[in-house]
C-alpha positions, 0 to 999 in steps of 0.5 A: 312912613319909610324907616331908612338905614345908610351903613355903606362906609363910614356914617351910620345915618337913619330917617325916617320919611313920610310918601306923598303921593303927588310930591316930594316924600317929607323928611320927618326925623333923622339921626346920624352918626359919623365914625371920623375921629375913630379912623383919624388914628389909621389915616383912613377907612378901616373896613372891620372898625367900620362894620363893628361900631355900626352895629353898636350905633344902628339901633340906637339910632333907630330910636333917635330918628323915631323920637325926633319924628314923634313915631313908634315903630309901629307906625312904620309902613315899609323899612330901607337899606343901602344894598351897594356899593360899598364896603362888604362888611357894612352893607351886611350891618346895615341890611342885616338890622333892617331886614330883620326889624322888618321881619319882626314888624311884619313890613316890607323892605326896600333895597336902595342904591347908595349913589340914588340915594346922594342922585335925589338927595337936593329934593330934600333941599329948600330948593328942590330940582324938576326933571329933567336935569343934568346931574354931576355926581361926585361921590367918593369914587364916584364922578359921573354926568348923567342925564336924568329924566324921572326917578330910575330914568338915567343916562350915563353922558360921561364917568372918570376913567381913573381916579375921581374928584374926590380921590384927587382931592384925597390923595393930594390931601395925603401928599400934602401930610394933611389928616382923615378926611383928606377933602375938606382938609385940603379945602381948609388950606387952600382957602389961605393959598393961590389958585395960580401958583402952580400950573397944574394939568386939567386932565381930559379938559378939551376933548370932546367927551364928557369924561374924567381923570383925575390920576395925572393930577395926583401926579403932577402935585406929588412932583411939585411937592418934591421940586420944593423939597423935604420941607415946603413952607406953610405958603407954598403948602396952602398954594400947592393946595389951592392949585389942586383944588382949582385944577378939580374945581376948573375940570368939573365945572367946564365938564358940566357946562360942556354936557349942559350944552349937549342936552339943551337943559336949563337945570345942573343937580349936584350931589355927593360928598364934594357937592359941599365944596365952597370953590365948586359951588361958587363955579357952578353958581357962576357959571349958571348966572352967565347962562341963564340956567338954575343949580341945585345942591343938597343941603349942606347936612346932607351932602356926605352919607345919610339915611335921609336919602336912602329913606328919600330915594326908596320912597322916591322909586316907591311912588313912582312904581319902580321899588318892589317891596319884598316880604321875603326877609332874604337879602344881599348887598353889592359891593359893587353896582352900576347905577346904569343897572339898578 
């Protein structure tokens, strides 16, 4: 039994998952918190409130994730954390809190890479992946294809060089004037706008790498935005939105099916928080069809951040042999951390 912590950003998320030892670990509780309408006011993700209300939700939680389970404490075998990357202060809270209950529990800890954590996440689904696969991870900051072969057995095929997906949908979302969290913001309005109203450019489409880039699109929405003035319509706003979306959906997709081509796999994993985006998975889902080849997603519950994956995913290593479990008590976090590395 594996009790897991997420705390990299802004969703404090607990589970707890049960090894198999021929399959797929078995989720068997979960608790999650997400801190949205606390950083609404600011517009964006404020580090320090972020690290506080994590500490005031971890242990709560814990317990809420252990009823829903039907376990005690005592039942736990091993406790997990997100060690990175992401924000300083709430890696600390989150591997603070676990390694300490390990402590007094007398268990091990495992480390786990948040980007693993959303990589292995679709396992989790009613529809889960078989190695190998090609994986398209879009993760806040994070776009990246990726040959995976096995748990820990990765290879990188392509990676934004700028901004990723999700920051492109952010920050457009910011020009339009729409709220915290700016991606599914954006969705929500371009789901009453045109797709074709605006020409807008798909960065590194045509060449033959499998990288992205996304800042020149930023750019092309920020000068359509000033071609229509200080107050564009509710109209041209959901266009200007739909346009947007269109253009990072088009990219992503094409990308995809360019790095299915390379490798000669039948089968697209799809995770992070834009897996949850309807056009993306409408493209994907279209573009498998007319090749004959599968897609999976996380369930939409665990597309954003959750301790169910990092849970699942220091399982994962665990069986395969790959996680250590350490005993020493001691703990760092990384900020920033290649998944290539881990």
């Amino acid at each position: 039994m594996i009790l897991g912590f997420e705390s990299s950003c802004d969703e404090t998320g607990v589970a707890i998952v049960r090894c198999v030892p021929t399959g797929v670990p078995v989720l068997l509780g979960q608790a999650l918190y997400s801190q949205i309408r606390m950083h609404q006011a600011y517009g964006g993700v404020v580090p320090e409130l972020a690290s506080r209300d994590h500490v005031r939700r971890a242990i709560p939680l814990a317990r809420e994730a252990l009823q829903a389970a039907g376990l005690t404490l005592q039942d736990i075998d091993a406790v997990a954390y997100t060690q990175g990357p992401g924000l300083a202060g709430a890696l600390l809270v989150g591997a603070g809190v676990a390694t300490a209950l390990a402590a007094a529990l007398n268990k091990p800890t495992l480390a786990v890479h948040h980007l693993e954590g959303h990589l292995l996440s679709p396992f989790l689904s009613a529809d889960p992946p078989a190695f190998p696969f090609v994986a398209l991870l879009v993760s806040g900051g994070h776009t990246q294809l990726m040959r995976v072969d096995g748990v820990g057995h990765y290879t990188l095929l392509g990676e934004t060089i700028d901004d990723a997906a999700g920051e492109a949908f952010d920050k457009s979302a910011k020009l339009l004037g729409l709220g915290y969290p700016g991606g599914p913001a954006l969705s929500r309005l371009a789901e009453t706008g045109r797709a074709d109203a605006y020409e807008l450019p798909r960065p590194l489409l045509h060449q033959p790498n499998l990288d992205f880039s996304f800042a020149g699109l930023k750019t092309a929405v920020m000068t359509t935005l000033r071609k229509l003035g200080p107050a564009p319509t509710e109209v041209q706003r959901a266009d200007v939105a739909a346009s947007a979306q269109a253009a990072i959906v088009d990219v992503l997709a094409q990308k995809s099916i360019k790095a299915m081509k390379a490798t000669g796999l039948k089968r697209l994993v799809v995770a992070g928080g834009v897996s949850a985006n309807r056009a993306l998975r409408a493209a994907l889902d279209d573009a498998a069809a007319k090749r004959h080849w599968r897609v999976h997603y996380p369930e939409l519950s665990l597309c954003t951040d959750n301790g169910a994956m990092i849970a699942l995913a220091a399982a994962m290593r665990w069986q395969a042999g790959l996680a250590q479990p350490a005993t020493r008590y001691s703990f760092e976090v990384r900020p920033r951390w290649d998944l290539m590395a881990a």
